[in-house]
C-alpha positions in Angstrom: 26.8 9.0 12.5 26.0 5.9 10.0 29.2 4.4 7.8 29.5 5.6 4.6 27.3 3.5 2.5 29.1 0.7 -0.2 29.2 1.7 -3.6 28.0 -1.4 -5.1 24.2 -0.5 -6.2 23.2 -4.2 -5.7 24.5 -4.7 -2.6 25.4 -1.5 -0.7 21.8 0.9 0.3 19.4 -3.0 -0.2 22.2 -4.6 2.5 22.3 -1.1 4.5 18.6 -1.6 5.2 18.5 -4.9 5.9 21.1 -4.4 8.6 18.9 -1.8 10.1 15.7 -4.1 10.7 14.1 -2.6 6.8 12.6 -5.2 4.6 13.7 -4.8 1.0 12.3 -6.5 -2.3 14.9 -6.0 -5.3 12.2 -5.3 -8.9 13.4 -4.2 -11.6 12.2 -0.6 -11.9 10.9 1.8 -15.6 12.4 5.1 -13.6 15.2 5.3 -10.4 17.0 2.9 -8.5 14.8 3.4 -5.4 10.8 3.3 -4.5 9.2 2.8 -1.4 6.1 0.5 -1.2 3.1 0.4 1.0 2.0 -3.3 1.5 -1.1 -4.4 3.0 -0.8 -6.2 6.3 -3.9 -8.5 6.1 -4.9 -9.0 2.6 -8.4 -10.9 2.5 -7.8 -15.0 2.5 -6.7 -16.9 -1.1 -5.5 -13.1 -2.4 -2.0 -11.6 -2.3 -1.5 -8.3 -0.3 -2.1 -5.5 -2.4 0.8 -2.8 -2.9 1.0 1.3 -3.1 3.6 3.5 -4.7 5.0 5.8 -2.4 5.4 9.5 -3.8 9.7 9.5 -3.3 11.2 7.9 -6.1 15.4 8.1 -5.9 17.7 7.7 -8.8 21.1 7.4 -7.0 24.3 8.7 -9.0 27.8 8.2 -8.6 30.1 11.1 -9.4 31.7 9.1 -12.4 28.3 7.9 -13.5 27.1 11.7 -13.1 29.5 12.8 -15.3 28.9 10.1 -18.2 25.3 10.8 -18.1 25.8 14.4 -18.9 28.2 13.9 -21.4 26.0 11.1 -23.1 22.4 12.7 -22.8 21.0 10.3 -20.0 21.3 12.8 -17.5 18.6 15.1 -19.5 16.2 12.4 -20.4 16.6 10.8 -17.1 15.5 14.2 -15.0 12.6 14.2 -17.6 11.2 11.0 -16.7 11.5 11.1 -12.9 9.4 14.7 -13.5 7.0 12.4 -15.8 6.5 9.7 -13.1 3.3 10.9 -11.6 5.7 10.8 -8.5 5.7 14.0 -6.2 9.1 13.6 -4.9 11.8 12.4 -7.3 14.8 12.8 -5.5 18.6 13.0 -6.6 21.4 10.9 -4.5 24.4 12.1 -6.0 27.2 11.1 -4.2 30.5 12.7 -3.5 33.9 11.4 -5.7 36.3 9.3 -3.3 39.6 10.4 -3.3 41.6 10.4 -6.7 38.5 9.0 -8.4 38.7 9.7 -12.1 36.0 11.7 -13.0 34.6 12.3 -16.7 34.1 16.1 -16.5 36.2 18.5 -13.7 34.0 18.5 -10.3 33.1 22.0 -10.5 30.7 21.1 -13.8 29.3 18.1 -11.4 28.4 20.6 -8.6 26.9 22.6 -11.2 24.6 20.3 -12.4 23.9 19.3 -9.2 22.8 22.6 -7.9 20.8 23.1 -11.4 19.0 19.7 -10.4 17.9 21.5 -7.3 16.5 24.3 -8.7 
């Protein structure tokens, strides 16, 4: 079983891997917080390695921020560009509210639009 993961988005999954033997490259990215990138091994001599786009593209979610994008609109518009990505597997991390966490909407709405995502 791994320890929950830190919260902190620059910090917490990047320093995860790390500790687990991954290499990581923090980029700034148009759509989602995580992509996974195929570099080349032996690039020809003088020339940088070239790089692939995986197909899984996450966008990672707290509850709280969950809820504020709903309410504000960002929710909507960001499904709609993970669908527009070209990528074949835009994936939803949505994690679950710690205990007492103030949340913007009541949970049962954020497992709602969570199972909706799903579908």
């Amino acid at each position: 079983v791994s320890p929950p993961c830190p919260r902190s988005p620059s910090g917490g999954v990047p320093a995860l891997l790390r500790s687990r033997g991954v290499p990581v490259l923090l980029r700034r990215l148009h759509v989602g917080d995580f992509l996974w990138v195929a570099r080349e091994k032996d690039p020809p001599t003088g020339h940088a390695p070239r790089e692939l786009a995986l197909d899984v593209v996450v966008e990672r979610k707290s509850a709280a921020d969950l809820g504020n994008s709903i309410r504000d609109g960002r929710y909507r518009e960001q499904k709609f560009r993970l669908r527009r990505s070209g990528l074949r597997c835009p994936l939803y991390l949505l994690e679950e509210p710690g205990e007492g966490e103030p949340l913007p909407l009541p949970l049962p709405s954020l497992r709602q639009a969570a199972a909706s995502t799903q579908v």
